[in-house]
TIVO-472694 format. One record per residue: x, y, z of N, C-alpha, C, O, CB in turn; residue in three letters. Coordinates in steps of 0.05 Angstrom, whole numbers, plus 5000, padded with zeros to 4 digits. Glycine has a CB too. Layout:
BEGIN
XYZXYZXYZXYZXYZala ...
//
This chain:
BEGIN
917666513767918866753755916766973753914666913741920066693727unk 917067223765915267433760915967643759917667693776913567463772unk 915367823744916868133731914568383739912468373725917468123687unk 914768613758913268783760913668963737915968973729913468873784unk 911769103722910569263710910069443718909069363740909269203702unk 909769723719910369923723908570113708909870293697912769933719unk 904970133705904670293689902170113659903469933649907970383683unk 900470133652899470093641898170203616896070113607898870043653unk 899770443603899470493574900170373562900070133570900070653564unk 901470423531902070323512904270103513904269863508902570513498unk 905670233519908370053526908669843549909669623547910670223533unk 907369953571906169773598904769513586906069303586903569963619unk 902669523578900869323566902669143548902768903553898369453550unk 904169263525904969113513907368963522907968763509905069203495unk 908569023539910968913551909368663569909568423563912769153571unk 908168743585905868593600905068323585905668103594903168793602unk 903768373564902468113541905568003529905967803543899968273507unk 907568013514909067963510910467733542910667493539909868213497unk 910967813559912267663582910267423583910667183584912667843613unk 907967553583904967353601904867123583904366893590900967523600unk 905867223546904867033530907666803524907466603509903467183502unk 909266863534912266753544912166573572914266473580914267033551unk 909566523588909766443614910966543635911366403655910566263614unk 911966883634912767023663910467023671908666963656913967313665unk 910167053690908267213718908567513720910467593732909467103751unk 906967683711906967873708905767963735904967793751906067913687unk 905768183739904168393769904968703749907068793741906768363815unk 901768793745901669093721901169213742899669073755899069163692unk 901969503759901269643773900669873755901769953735902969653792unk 898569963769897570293753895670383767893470323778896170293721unk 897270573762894870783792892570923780891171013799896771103811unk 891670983757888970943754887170743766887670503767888670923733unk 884670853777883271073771884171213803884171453809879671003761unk 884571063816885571253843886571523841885871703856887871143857unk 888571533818890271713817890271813792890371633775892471633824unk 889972063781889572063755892072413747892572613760885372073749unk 893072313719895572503710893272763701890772743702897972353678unk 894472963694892373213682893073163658893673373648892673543689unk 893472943640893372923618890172683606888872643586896472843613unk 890272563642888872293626885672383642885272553660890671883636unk 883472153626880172133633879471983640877771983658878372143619unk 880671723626878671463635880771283652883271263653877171253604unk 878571173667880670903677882270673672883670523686880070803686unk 880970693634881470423618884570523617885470743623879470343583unk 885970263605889070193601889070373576887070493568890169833597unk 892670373559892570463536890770663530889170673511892270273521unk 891070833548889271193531891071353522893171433532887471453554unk 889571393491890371543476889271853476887071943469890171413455unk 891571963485890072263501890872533482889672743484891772333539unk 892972473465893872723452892172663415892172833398898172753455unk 891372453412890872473384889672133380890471963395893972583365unk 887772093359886571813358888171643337888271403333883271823350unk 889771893322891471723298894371623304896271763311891871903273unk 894171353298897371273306898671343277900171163270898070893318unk 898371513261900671643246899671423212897771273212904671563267unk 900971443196901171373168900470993172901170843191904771493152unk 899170953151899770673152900970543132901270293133897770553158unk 901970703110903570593087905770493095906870513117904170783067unk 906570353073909370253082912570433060914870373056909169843074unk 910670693052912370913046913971083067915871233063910871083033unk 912370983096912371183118914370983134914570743132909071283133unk 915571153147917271003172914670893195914670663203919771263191unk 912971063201910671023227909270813211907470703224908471323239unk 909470723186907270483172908970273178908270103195906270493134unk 911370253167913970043173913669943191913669693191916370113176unk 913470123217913569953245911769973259911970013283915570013262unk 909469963247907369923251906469523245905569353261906170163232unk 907269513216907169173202909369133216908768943230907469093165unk 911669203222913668993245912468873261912568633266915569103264unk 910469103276909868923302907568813303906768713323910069043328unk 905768833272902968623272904568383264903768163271899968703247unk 906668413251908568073244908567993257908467743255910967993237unk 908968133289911167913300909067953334910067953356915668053299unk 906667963329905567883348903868143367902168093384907767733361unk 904568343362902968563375900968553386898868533374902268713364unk 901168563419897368573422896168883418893768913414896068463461unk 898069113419897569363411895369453383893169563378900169443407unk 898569283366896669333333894069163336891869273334898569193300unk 894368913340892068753343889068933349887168913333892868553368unk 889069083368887169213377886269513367884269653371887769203400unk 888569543352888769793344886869773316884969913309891969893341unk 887769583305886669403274884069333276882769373255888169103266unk 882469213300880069193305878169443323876269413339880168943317unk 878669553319877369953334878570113305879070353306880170153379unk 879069963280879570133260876870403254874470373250880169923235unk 878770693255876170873241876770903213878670763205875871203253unk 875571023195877071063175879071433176878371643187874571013150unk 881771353161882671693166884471633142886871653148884471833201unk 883871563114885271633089887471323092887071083090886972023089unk 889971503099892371273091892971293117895271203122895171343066unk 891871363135892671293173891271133177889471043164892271513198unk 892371033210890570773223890571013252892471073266892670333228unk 887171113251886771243269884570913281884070703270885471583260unk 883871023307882070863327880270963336879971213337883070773346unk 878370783347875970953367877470833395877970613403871770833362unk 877971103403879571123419878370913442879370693448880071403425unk 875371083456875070853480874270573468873370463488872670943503unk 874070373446874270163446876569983446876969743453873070143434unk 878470243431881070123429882470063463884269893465883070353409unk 881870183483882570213510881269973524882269803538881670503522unk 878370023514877069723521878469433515878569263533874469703506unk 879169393496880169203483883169123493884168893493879969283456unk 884069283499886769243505886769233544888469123558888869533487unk 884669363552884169313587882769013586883568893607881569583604unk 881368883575880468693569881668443554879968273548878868773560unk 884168403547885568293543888168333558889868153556885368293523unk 888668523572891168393592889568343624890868203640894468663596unk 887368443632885968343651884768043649884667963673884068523654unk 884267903638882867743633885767493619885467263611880267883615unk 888367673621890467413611891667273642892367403661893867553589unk 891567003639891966853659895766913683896666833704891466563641unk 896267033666899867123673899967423682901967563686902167103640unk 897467483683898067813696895367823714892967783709898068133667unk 896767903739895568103759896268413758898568493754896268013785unk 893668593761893268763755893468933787891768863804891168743736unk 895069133793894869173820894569503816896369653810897469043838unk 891569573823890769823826891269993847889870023868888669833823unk 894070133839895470253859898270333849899770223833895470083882unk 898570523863900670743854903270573861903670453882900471083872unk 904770583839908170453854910270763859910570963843910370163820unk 911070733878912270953892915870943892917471123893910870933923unk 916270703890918570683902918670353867916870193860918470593951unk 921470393856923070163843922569903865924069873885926670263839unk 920369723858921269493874923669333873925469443859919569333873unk 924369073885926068963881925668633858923568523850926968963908unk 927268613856927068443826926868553803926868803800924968273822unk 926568353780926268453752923268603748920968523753926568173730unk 924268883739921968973733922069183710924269293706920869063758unk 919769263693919569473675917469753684915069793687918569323650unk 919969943687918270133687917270283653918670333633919770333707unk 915070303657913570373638912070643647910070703633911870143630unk 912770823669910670993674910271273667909571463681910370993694unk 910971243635909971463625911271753624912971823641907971463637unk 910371933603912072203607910872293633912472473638911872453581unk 909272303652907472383667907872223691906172203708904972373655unk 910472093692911371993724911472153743913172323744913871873727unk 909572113765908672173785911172253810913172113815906971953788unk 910572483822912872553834915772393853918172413853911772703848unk 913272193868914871963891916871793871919271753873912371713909unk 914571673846916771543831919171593814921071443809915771453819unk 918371863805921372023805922672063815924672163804921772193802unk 922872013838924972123861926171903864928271943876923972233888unk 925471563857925771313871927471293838929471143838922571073885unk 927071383824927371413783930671523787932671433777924471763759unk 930371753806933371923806935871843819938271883814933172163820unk 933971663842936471583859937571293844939671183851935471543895unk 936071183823937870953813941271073797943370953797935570773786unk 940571373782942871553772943071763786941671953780942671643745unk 944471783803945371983822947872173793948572413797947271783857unk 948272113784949972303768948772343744950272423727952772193763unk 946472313738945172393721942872493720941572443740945272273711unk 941472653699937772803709936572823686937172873663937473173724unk 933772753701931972743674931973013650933473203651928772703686unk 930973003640930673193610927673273606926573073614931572993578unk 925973423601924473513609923773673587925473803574924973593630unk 919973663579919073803549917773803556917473713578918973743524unk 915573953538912074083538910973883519912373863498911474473525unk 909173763520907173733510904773733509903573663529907373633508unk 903073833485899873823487898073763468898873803445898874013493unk 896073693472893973573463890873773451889773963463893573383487unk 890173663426888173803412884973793421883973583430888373703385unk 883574003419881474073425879573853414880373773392881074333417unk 876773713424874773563401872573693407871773793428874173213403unk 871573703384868673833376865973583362865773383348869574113346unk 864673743375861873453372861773463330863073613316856873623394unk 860073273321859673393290857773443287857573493263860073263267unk 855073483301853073643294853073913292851674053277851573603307unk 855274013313855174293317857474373301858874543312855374393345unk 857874313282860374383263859174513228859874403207862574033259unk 857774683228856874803200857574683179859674783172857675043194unk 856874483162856974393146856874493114857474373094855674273153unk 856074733118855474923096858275083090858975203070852975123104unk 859775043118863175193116864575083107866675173100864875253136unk 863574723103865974633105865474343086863374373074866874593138unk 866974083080866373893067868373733082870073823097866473923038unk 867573423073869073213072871373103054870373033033867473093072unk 873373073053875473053037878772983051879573103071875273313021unk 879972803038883372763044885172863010884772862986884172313053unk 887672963037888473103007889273042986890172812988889873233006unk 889473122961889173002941888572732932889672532923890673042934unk 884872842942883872552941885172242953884672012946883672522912unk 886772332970887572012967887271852987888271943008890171962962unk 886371662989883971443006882171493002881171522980883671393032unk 880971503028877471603029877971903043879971993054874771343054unk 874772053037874672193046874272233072871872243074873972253036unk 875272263093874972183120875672463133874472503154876971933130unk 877072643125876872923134874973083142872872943142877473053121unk 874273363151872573613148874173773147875873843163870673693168unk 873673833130875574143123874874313113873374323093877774163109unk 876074513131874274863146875474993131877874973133874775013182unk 874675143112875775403088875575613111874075613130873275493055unk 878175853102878175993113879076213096881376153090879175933133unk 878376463084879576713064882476803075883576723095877277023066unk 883376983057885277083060884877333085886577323103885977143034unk 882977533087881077633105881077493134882477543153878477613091unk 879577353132879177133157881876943177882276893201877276893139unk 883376873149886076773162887177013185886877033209888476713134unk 888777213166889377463174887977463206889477403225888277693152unk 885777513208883977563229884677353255885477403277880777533218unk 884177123243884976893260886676833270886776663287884976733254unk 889177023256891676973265893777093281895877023291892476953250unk 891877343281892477563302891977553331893177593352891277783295unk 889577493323887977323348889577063363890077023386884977163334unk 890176943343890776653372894476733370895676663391889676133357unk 896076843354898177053369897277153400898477043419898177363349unk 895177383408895077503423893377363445892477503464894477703414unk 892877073443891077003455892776943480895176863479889376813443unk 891176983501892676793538892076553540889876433538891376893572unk 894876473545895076213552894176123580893676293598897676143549unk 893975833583894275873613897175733619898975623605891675723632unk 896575813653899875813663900675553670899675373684900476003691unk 903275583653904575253658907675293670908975453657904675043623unk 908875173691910875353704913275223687913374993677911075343741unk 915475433685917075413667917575313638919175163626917975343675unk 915175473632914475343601915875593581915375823589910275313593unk 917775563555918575673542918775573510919275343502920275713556unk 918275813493917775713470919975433456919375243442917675973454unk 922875533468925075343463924275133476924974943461927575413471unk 923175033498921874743500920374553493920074323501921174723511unk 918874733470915774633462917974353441919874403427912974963436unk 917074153445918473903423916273933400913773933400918573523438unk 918173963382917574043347915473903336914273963315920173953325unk 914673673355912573383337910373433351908473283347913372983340unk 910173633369906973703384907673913397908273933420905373473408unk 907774133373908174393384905674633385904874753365910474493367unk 904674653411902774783408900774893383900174683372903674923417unk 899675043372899275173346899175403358898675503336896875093328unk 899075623376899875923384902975923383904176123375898676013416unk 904075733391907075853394908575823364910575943358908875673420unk 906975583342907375583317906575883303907876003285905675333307unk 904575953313903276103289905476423299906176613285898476123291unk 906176373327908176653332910876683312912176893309909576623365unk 911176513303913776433283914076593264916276653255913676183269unk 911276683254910676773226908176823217906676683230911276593209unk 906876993199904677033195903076773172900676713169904877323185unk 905476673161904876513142905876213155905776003144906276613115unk 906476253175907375953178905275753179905675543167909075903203unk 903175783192900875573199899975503163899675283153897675753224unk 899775743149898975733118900875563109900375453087898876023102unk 902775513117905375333103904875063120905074883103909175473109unk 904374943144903874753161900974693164899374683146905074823183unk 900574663188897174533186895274553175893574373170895974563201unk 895374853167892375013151893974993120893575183104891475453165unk 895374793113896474953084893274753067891874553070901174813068unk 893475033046890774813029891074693012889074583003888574893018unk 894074632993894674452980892974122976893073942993896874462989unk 891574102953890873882947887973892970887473712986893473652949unk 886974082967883774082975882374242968882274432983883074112998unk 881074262948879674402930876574492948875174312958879474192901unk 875874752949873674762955871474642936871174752914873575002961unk 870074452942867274342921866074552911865374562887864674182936unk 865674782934863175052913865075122896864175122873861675402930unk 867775202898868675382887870775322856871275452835869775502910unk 871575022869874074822854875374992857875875042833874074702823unk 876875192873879975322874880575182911879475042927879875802869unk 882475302910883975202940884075502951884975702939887775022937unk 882675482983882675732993884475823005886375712994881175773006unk 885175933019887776193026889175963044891475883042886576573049unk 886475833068887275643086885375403090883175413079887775773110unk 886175203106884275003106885074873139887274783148884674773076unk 882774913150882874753184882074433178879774393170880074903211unk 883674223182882673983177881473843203882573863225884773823165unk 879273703200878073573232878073243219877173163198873673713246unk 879673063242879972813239877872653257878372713281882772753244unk 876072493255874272333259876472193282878672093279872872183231unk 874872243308875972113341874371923353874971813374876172333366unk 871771863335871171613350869571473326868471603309869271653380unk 869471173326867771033310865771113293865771143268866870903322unk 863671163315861471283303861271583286859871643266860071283325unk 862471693295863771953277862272163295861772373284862671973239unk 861772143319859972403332861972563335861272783328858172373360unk 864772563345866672723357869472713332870672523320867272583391unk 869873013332872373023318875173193323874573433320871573073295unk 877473173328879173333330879973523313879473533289880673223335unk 881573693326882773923307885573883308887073923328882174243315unk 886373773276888973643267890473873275889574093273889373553234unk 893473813289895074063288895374303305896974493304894574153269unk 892074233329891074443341891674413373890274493391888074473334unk 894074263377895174183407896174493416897874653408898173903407unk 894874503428895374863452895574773480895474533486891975143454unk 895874983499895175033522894075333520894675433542897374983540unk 892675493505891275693508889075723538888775483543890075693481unk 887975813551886975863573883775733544883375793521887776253594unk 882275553565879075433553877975723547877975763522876575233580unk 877175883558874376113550876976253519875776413504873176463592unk 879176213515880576423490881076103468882276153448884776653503unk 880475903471880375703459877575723448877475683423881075493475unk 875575763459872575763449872876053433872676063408869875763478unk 873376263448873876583430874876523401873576543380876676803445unk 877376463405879576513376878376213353878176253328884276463389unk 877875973362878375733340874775813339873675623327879875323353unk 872975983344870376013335870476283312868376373303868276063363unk 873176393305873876563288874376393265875476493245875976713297unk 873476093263874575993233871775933229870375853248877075703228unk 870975963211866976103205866475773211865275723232865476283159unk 867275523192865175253205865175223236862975153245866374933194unk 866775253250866875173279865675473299866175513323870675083285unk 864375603286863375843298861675753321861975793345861776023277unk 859875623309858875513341858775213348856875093355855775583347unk 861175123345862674793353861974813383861875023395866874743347unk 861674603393861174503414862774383428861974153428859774393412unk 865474403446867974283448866774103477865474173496870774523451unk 867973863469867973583489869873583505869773463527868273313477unk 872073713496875073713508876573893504878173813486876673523503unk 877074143511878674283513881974143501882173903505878174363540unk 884474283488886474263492887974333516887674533530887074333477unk 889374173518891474233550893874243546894274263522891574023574unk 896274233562898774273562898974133583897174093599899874533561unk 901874023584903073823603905573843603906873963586902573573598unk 906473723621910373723627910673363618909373183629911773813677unk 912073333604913472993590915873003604917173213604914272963549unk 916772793616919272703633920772423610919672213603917972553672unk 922872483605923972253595927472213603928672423611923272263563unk 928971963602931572013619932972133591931772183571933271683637unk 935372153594937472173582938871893575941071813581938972343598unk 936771743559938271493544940871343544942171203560938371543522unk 941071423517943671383510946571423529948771353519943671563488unk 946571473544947571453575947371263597948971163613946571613587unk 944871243591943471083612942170763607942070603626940971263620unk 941270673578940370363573941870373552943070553539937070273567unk 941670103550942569953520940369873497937969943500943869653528unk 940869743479938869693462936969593465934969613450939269603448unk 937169393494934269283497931969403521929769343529934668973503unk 934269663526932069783547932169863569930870023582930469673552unk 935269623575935669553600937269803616938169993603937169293599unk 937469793634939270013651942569823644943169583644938070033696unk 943770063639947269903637948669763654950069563653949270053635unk 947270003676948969963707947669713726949069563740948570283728unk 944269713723942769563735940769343722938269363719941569723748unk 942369113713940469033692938268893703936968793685941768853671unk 937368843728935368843733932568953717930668813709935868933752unk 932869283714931769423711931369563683933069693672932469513727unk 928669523674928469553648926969843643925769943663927069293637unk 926969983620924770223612923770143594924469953581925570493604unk 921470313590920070283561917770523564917070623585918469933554unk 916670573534915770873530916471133525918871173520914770923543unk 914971303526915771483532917671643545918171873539914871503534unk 918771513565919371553591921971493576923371683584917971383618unk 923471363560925871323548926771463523928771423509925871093544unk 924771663522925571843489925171703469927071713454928671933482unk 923271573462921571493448918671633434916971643451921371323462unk 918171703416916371943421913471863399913671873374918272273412unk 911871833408909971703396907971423409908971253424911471633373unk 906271423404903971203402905970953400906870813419901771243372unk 906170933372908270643362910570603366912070413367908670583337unk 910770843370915170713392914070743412915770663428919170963394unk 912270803424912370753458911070363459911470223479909471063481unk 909870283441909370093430911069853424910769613430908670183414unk 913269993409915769803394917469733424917869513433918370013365unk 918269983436920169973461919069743476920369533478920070253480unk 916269793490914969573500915169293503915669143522913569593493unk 914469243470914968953454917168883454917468643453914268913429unk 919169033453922468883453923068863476924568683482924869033440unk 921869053499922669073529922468843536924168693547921169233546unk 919168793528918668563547919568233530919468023542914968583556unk 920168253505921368033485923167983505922767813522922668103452unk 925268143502927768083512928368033538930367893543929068253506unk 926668153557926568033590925367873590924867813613925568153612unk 924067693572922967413578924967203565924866963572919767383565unk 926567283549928567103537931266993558932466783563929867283510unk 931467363569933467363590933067123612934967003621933267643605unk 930367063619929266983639928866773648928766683671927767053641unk 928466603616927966343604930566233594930366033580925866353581unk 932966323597935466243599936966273562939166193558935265913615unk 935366363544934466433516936566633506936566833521931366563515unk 938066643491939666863470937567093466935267053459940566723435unk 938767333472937167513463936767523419938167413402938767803479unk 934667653416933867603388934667943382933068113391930067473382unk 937268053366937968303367936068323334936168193313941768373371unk 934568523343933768703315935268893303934969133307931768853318unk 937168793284937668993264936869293262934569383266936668903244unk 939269423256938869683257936769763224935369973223942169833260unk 936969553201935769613174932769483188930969433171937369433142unk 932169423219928969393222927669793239928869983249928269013253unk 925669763234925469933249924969963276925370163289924370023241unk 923969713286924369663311927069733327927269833350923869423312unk 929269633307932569563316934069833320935769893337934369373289unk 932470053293932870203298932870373318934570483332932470213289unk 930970383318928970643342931370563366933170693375924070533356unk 930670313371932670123394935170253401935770353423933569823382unk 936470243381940070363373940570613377942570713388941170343343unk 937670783363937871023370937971173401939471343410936071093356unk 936071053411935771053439938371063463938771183484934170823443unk 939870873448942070733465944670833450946870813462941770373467unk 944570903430946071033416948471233445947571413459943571223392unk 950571143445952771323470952771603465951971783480956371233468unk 954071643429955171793416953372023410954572223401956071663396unk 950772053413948472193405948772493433947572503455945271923404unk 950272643422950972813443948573053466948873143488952972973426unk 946773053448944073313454941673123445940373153424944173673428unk 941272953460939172693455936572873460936373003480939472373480unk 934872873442931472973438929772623434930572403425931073243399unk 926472753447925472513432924472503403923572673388923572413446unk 924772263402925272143373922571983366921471803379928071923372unk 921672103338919971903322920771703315923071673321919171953302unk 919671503302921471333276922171413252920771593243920271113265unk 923571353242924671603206926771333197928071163209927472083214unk 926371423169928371273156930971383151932371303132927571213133unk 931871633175934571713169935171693194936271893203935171983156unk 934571443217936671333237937471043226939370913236935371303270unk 935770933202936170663194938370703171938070913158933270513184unk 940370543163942270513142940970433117939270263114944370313150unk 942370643095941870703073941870423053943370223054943670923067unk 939570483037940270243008942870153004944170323016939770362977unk 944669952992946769932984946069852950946769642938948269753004unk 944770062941943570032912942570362913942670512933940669742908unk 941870412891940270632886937470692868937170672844941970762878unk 935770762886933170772881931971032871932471232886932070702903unk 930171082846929271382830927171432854926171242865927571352793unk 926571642860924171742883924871702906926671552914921471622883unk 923471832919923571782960921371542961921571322971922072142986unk 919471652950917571432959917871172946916470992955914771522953unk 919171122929920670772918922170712940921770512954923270752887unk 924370932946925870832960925170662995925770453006927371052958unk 923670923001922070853024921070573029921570423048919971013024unk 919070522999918870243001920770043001920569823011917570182986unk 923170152986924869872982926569853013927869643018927469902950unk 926370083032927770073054925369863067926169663079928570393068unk 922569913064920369793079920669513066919769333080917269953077unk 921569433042922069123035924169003046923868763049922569083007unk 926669133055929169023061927869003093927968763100932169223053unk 926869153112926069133130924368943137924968833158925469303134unk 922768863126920568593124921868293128921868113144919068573092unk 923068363105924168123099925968063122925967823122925668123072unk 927268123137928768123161927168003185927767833202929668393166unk 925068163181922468103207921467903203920367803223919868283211unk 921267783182920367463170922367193184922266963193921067463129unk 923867413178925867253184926067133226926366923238928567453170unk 925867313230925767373261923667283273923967173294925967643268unk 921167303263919067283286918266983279915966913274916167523286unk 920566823281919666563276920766493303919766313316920766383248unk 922466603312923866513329923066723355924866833368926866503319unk 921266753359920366943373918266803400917166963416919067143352unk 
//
C-alpha cells in the first residue's frame, strides 16, 4: 500500500508521519530546493514564512484548544513545535529554522517515507494527498482544475512581516514587556507620541507599494491584512489594532503612550525579531523609509523585508467532505491551506485527520469521525460544510463549534468549559487512534 504526498509543509509532513506511523508507504514529493515559491527561503520542510507564532496557547483560545487536540493525539507538528519552544507570553512561538530542522529530520529519516525532490506536475494516479500549499505552482493547478471542470479556485492576498536584527533596535526607545503583564516579558515595544504616530501614519498611507497584479483592497483576507491598507481605513485604526497601547505602560514614564509597535522574538537565541501586525507588500527602499519613522527602529537593520503573495485555495464545501476527501473522487484527498483552512494549526489539524483517515480507509478500519464539539471536527465540518454559501478562509473559533447546553458567567469560563467538553472527547478518541 502506498499514498503519494503532494508537498511538504505543515500539513504535507503531518499527513506524511501520521500514514508512515500507520504502516502506509508514503512517497513526499516537494519541489524545494529546485524550485522555490516567492514566499519561501530555505529548503527545510514545514517553513514558517509569514510569522514564528502559531497563535495563543491557552485553552481560553480556540488556536490553544487545537493546538492540545493534536499533542493528545499524536502530532509530530506540535511535537516539534514544543521542543524549538521561544518564549512569547501565552503563545507557542518557535525558532523557526530548528523547528523546520526537526520536522525535515524526522520525516526523512522515518522508515515509511520516501522523499522525492521534485516538482509534481500532474495528480498522479492512486491514493494520494495533495498538500501543496496556497502557492501551488502553475502546472499543478491546471492538473488541480481539470479534476472540477465546473468549478474554480478562489483566490486572496497574503503577506508577511518585516524582521529586524536586536542589536540594531534602540533600546533606549523602547522596553521589554507582554500586555498586561501577563506571562513573561517576551515583547519590545516601540513607544510612539501622539506627534510621531500622526507622522507615521501619513507616511505609510502614502507610501508605494510594490506591484502585485490584481491586487485590491477587497481581497486582502482580514487575518493578514497588510498594515498600509489597514492603516488607509482610518487615522485611528492601527491606534485601535496593532499599535493600540492598552496594558503597556511606558517604564520611564508609567502612563501608556499615544501608540505602541510590538516586536516578537523569531528565533531562539533572540538575535532576530518581527514586527507584530506589520505584514505589507510596500515596495523594500519605502519599508526601510516609513517603519524607520517609529524612533526605536530608526536605524533597525532588516533581515527580511515584508512581501506579498497570491494564496490559492478551492471552494470547499462544494468540493470535499469532512475528511478531506474529494466527493466526486475519493481517491483524492486535500489538506492545508490549499482547502480554506487558514493558519499554521489548521493547516496542521487538516493534515492529521487527512492522513488519520486515509490510513484507516486503507487498512480496511471505520473511519474515527471527530465531533463537531472537537475542534478538530470542527474546522473539518466547517470546511465541508454544503450550506456555507460565500466560503472565506477560516481560523479556528469557538463560534463554528456548538454551544454549552448549560450556562457559563464570562467568555473566558466559558471558553474553557467549551475547551473541557472538547478534551474530554479527545480522551476519549485517541485511544483508538
Amino acid at each position: 500500500m502506498n499514498v503519494t504526498v503532494i508537498g511538504a509543509g505543515l500539513a504535507g509532513c503531518e499527513a506524511a508521519w501520521q500514514l508512515a506511523q500507520r504502516g502506509i508507504s508514503v512517497t513526499l514529493y516537494e519541489m524545494k530546493p529546485r524550485k522555490m515559491t516567492p514566499a519561501h527561503h530555505s529548503p527545510g520542510f514545514a517553513e514558517l514564512v509569514c510569522s514564528n507564532s502559531l497563535r495563543s496557547d491557552q485553552l481560553e483560545n480556540a488556536a490553544g484548544l487545537l493546538k492540545e487536540e493534536l499533542r493528545r493525539c499524536g502530532s509530530l507538528i506540535l511535537s516539534c513545535a514544543d521542543e524549538n519552544r521561544v518564549e512569547a507570553g501565552g503563545a507557542l512561538a518557535v525558532d523557526r529554522e530548528g523547528f523546520s530542522a526537526a520536522v525535515t529530520q524526522a520525516v526523512r529519516n522515518h522508515p515509511k517515507i520516501t522523499v522525492a525532490e521534485e516538482e509534481a506536475t500532474t495528480i498522479p494516479e492512486g491514493e494520494v494527498v495533495v498538500a501543496s500549499g496556497p502557492l501551488t505552482s502553475d502546472a499543478l493547478s491546471q492538473s488541480i482544475a481539470g479534476i472540477f471542470p465546473e468549478h474554480s479556485y478562489l483566490n486572496f492576498f497574503d503577506a508577511a512581516a518585516p524582521i529586524v536584527t536586536f542589536d540594531s533596535i534602540d533600546m533606549e526607545r523602547a522596553w521589554f514587556a507582554s500586555r498586561y503583564d501577563k506571562g513573561t516579558a517576551d515583547y519590545i515595544n516601540c513607544a510612539l507620541s501622539e506627534e510621531e504616530y500622526l507622522a507615521f501614519w501619513k507616511e505609510l498611507c502614502a507610501a508605494q507599494e510594490a506591484e502585485v497584479h490584481g491586487f485590491e483592497d477587497k481581497n486582502v483576507f482580514e487575518g493578514c491584512m497588510p498594515v498600509e491598507v489597514m492603516a488607509r481605513r482610518g487615522v485611528q485604526t492601527l491606534a485601535f489594532g496593532p499599535l493600540k497601547p492598552k496594558g503597556l505602560p511606558d517604564p520611564k514614564t508609567g502612563r501608556e503612550p499615544y501608540a505602541v509597535v510590538q516586536l516578537r522574538r523569531d528565533n531562539a537565541s533572540g538575535t532576530l525579531y518581527n514586527l507584530v501586525g506589520f505584514q505589507t507588500h510596500l515596495k523594500w527602499g519605502e519599508q526601510k523609509r516609513v517603519f524607520s519613522m517609529i524612533p526605536a527602529l530608526a536605524h533597525a537593520e532588516y533581515v527580511r523585508y515584508g512581501v506579498m503573495h497570491r494564496n490559492t485555495y478551492l471552494n470547499s464545501p462544494k468540493l470535499l467532505d469532512r475528511y478531506y476527501r474529494v466527493r466526486e473522487n475519493g481517491r483524492i484527498t486535500f489538506a492545508g491551506q490549499i482547502t480554506g483552512v487558514e493558519g499554521y494549526v489548521e493547516s496542521t489539524a487538516s493534515g492529521f485527520l487527512a492522513g488519520v483517515e486515509l490510513s484507516r480507509r486503507m487498512l480496511g478500519q471505520p473511519p474515527i469521525d471527530f465531533p463537531r464539539e472537537t475542534a478538530i471536527g470542527a474546522l473539518a465540518q466547517y470546511v465541508s460544510n454544503e450550506s456555507v454559501a460565500d466560503f472565506q478562509p477560516m481560523n479556528i473559533n469557538f463560534g463554528i463549534m456548538p454551544p454549552l447546553d448549560h450556562k457559563v458567567k464570562g467568555k473566558r469560563n466559558k471558553n474553557a468549559e467549551l475547551s473541557r467538553r472538547s478534551l474530554e472527547l479527545v480522551d476519549g478518541i485517541k485511544e483508538r487512534l
